[in-house]
C-alpha positions as CSV (number, residue, x, y, z in Angstrom):
1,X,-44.2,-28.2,12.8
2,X,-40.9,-26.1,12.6
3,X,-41.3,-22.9,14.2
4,X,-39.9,-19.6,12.2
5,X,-36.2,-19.4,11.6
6,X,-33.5,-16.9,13.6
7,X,-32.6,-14.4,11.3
8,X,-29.0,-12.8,12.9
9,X,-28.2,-9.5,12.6
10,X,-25.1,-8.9,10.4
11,X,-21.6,-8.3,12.4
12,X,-18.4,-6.5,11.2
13,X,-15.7,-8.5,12.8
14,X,-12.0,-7.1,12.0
15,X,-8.6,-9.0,12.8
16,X,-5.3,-8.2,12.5
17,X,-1.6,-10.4,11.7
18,X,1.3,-9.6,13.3
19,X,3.1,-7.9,10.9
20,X,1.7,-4.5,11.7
21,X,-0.7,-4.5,14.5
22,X,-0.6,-0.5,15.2
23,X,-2.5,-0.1,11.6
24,X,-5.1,-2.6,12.2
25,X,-5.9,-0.7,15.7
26,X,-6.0,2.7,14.1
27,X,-8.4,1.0,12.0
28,X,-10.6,-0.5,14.0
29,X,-10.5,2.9,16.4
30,X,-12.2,4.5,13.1
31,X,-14.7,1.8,13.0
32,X,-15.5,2.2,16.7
33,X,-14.7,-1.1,17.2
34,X,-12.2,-3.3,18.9
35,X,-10.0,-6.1,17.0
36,X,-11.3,-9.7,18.0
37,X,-9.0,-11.6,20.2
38,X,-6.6,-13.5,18.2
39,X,-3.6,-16.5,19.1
40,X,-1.0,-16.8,17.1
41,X,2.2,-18.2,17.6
42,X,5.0,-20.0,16.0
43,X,6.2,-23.7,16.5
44,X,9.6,-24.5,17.2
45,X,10.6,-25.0,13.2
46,X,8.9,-21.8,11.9
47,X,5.2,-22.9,11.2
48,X,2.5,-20.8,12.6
49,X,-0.2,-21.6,14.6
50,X,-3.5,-19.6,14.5
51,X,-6.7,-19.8,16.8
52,X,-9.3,-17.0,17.3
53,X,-10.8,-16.4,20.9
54,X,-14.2,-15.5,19.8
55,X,-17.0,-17.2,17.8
56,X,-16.8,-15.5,14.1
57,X,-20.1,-18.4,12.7
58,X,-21.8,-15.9,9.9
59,X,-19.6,-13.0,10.4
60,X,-17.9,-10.8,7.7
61,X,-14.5,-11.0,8.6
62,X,-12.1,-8.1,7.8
63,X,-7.8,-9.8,7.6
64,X,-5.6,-7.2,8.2
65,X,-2.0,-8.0,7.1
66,X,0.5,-6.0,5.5
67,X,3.0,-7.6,3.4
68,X,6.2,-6.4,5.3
69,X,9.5,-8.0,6.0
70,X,10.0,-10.9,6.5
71,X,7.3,-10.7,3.9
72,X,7.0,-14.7,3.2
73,X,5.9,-15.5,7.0
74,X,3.4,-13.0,7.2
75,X,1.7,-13.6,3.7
76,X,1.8,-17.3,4.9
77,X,0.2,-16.1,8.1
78,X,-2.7,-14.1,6.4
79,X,-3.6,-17.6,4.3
80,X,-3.6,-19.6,7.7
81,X,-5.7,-17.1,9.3
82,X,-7.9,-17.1,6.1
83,X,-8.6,-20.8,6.4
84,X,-9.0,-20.5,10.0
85,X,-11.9,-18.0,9.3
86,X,-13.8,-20.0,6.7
87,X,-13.3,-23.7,8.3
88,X,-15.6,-21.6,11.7
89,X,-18.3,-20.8,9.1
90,X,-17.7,-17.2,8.7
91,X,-20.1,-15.6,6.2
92,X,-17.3,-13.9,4.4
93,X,-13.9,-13.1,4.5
94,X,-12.3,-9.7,2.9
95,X,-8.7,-10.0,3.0
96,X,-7.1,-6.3,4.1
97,X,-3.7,-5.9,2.6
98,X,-2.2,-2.2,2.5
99,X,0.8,-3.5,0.9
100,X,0.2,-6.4,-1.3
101,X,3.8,-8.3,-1.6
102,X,5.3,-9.3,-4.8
103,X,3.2,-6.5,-7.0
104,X,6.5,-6.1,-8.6
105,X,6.5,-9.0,-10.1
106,X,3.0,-8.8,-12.6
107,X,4.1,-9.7,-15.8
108,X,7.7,-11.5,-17.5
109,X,10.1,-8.9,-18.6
110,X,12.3,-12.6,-19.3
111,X,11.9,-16.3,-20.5
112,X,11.4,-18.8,-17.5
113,X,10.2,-16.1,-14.8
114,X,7.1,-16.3,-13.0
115,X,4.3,-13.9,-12.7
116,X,4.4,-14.1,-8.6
117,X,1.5,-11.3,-8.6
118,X,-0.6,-13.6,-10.1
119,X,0.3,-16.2,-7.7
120,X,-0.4,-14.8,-4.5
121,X,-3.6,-14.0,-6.0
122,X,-4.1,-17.8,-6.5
123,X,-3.3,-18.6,-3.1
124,X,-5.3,-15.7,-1.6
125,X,-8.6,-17.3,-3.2
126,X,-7.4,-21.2,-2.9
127,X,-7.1,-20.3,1.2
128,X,-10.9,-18.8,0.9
129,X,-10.4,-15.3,0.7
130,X,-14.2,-14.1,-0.9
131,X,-12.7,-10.3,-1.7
132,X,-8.8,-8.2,-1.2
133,X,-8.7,-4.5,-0.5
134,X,-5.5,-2.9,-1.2
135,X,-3.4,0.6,-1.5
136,X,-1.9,1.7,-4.3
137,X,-0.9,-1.1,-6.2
138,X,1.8,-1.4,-8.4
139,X,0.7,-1.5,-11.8
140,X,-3.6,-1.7,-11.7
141,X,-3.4,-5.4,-14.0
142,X,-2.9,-6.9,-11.0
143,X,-7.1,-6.0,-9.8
144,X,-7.6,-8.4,-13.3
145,X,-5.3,-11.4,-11.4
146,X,-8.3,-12.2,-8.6
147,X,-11.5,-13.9,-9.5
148,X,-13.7,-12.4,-6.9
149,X,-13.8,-8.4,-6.1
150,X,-11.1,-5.9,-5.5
151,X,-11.0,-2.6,-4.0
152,X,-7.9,-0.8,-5.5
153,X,-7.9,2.5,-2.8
154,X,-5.3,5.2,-3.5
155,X,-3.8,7.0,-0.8
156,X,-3.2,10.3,-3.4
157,X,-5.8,12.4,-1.7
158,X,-4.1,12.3,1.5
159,X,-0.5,13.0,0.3
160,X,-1.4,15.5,-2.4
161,X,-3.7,17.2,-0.3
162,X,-1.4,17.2,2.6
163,X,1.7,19.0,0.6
164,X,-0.7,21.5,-1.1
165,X,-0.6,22.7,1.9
166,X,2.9,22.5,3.1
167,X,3.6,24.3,-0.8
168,X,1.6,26.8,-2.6
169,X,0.7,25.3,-5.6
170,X,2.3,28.2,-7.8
171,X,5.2,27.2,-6.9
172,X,5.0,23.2,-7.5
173,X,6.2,20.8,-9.9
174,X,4.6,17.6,-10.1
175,X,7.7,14.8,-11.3
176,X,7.3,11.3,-11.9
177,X,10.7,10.1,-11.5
178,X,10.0,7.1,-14.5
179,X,7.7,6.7,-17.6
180,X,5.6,4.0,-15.7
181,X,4.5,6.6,-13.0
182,X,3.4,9.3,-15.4
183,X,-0.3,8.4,-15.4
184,X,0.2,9.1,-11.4
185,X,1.9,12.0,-11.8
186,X,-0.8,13.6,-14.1
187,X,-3.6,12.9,-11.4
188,X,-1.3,15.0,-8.7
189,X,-1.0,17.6,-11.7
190,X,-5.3,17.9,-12.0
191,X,-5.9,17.6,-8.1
192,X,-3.1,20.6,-7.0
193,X,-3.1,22.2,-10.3
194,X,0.6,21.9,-11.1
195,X,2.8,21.5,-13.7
196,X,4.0,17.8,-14.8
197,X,7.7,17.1,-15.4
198,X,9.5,13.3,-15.9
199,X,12.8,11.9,-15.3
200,X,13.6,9.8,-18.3
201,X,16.0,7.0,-16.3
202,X,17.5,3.6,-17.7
203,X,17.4,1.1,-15.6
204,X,20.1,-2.0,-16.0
205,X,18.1,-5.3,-16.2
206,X,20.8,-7.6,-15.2
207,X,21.8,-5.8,-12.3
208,X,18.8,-5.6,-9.5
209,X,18.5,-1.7,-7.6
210,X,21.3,0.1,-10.7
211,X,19.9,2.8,-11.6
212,X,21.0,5.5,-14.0
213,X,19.3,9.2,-14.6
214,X,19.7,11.1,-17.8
215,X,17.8,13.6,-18.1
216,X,15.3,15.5,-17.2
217,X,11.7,16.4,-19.5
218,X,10.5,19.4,-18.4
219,X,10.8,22.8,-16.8
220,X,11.8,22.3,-13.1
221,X,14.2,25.3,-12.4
222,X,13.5,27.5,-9.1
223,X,10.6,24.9,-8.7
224,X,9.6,22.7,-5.2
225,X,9.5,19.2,-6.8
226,X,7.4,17.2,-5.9
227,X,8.6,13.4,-6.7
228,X,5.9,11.1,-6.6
229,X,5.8,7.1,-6.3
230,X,4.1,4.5,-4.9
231,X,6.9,2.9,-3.0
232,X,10.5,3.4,-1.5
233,X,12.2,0.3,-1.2
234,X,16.3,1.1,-1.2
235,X,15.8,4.5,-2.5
236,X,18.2,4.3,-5.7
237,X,15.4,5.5,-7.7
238,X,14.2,8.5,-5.8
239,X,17.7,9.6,-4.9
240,X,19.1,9.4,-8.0
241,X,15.9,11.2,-9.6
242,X,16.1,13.6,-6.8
243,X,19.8,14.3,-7.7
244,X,19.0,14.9,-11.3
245,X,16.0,17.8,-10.5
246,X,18.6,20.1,-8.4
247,X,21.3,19.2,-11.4
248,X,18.1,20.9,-13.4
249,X,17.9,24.2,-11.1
250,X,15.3,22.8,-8.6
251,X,15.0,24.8,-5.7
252,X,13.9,22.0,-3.3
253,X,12.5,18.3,-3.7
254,X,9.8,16.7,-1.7
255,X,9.2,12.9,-2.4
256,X,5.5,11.7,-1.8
257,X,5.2,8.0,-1.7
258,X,2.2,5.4,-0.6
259,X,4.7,3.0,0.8
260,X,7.8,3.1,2.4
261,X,9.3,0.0,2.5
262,X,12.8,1.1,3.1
263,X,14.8,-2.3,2.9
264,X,18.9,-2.2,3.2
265,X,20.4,1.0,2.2
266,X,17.2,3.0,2.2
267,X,17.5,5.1,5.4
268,X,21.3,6.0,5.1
269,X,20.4,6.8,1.4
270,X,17.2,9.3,2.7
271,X,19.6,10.5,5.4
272,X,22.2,11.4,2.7
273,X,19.6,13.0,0.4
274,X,19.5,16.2,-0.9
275,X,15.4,15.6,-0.1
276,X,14.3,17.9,2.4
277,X,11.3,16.2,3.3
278,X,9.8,12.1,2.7
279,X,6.1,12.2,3.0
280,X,4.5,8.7,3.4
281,X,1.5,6.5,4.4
282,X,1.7,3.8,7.5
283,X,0.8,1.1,5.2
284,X,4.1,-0.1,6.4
285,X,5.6,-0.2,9.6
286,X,8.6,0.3,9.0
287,X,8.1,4.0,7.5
288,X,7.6,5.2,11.1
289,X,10.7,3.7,12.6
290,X,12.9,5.4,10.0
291,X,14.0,7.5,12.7
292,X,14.9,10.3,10.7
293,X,13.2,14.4,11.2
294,X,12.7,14.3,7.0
295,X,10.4,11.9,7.1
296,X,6.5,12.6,7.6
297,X,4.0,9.4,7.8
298,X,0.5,10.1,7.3
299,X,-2.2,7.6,8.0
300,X,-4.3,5.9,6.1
301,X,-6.3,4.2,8.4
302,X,-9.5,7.0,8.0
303,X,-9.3,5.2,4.4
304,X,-9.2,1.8,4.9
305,X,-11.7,2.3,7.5
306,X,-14.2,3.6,5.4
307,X,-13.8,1.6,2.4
308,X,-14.7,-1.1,5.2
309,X,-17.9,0.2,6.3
310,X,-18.9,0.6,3.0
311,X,-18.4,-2.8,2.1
312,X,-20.0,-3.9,5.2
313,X,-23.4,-1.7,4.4
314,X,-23.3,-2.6,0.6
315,X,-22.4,0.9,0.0
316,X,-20.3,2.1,-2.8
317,X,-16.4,2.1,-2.8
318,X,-15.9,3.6,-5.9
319,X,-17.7,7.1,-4.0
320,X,-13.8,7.2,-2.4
321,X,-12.1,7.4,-6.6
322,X,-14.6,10.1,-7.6
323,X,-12.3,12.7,-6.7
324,X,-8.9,11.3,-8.2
């Protein structure tokens, strides 16, 4: 006669990649917990090698990996540790990824071009990934891409409440430096209570990072600008827009962006800027070793961390949008 059946209590278990190990710890700080002891190593000829320390059987596992550079090795290191999770019979496995890689590319603009958004989705679910929370992605299609759940988080809250107060709002100028960000831009304009401006800008197709401004929509003279974005990758874009607001009469321009992914000529171009200050999140590593005084990183650990929980309880995620 069988006897009755263990029933185990649930347990949050939360792991982190090597790509940005400080945000995974200010995460699980929030949580009041610890991230579980984790090998991972790299052979000789590049491949990677993970093991985890601790049992994880009927767990719900929490990946933590941003997609920074090199962006390939630690994607591919997020699907190994994936696979290592479900072949140890975890109950779940929620793949954390404050900067999802290759967002950019989410639909063809040209024949023969892939949709590598939709890819890394793919390969996210083929590795076993069960659900993918994420920051500010770059066009919201991408949520469609995924089979299973996503929790699209935005880190607008934190920035636009953090330079309300930095700026009365009087005085701002909400600017979305292309047409594609304007539905952003509006949100910051309802949530401070500022005025909305655009910089129309043409970008050349054949040439990757040319960017050129021509004018400006809107009334932006003796105004703080506020340019906002969701990433900052060589910094053509926002410099160039940036350039084209004090053409206009602006009196100062503040750039708010979720990530700052600052590849090759990024910081010298910041540096060089007639910006006076870069707000952005730590979604990225590399935003806090900019190593320059105008730029601010806020974190959005407090965020990710409580989007977690509420997975974890069967709560509601969508109580952290009601606001936007």
């Amino acid at each position: 006669m069988r006897g009755p059946g263990r029933v185990a209590e649930r347990q949050l278990l939360l792991f982190s990649g090597r790509a940005h190990p400080e945000l995974a710890e200010r995460i699980a700080k929030e949580l009041g917990t610890t991230l579980v002891p984790t090998q991972a190593r790299d052979f000789a000829n590049g491949e990677i090698y993970v093991r985890y320390e601790e049992s994880v059987r009927g767990a719900d596992c929490f990946v933590v990996q941003s997609h920074t550079a090199p962006i390939n090795t630690w994607i591919m290191e997020q699907l190994i540790m994936i696979d290592a999770l479900k072949r140890a019979s975890a109950r779940s496995v929620t793949v954390v990824a404050p900067f999802y890689g290759y967002s950019r590319q989410d639909k063809k603009h040209k024949g023969r071009e892939p949709i590598s958004a939709r890819l890394l989705a793919d390969l996210l679910g083929a590795a076993g990934a069960d659900r993918v929370m994420t920051i500010d992605l770059h066009t919201d299609q991408i949520v469609g891409f995924f089979d299973g759940p996503v929790d699209h988080l935005f880190a607008l809250p934190i920035l636009a409440d953090h330079i309300a107060g930095l700026v009365g709002h009087d005085r701002l100028t909400v600017v979305s430096p292309d047409a594609g960000r304007v539905r952003v831009a509006d949100r910051w304009c309802d949530r401070i209570g500022a005025p909305l401006a655009i910089v129309h800008k043409k970008r050349d197709k054949d040439v990757a990072h040319q960017v050129t401004v021509h004018e400006v929509v809107g009334d932006v003279r003796d105004r703080v600008c506020v340019l906002v974005d969701d990433m900052v990758d060589t910094a053509g874009t926002i410099c160039a827009a940036a350039d084209a607001l004090y053409a206009n009469g602006a009196a100062d321009v503040i750039v708010a962006a979720t990530h700052g992914i600052l590849s090759g000529p990024a910081v010298d171009r910041m540096k060089n800027a007639k910006v006076s200050r870069f707000v952005l999140t730590d979604t990225l590593p590399s935003a806090a070793g900019a190593g320059l005084d105008k730029v601010e990183v806020l974190s959005i650990a407090p965020l990710i961390a409580h989007a977690i929980r509420e997975i974890f309880e069967n709560g509601s995620v969508t109580s952290l949008l009601e606001d936007l």
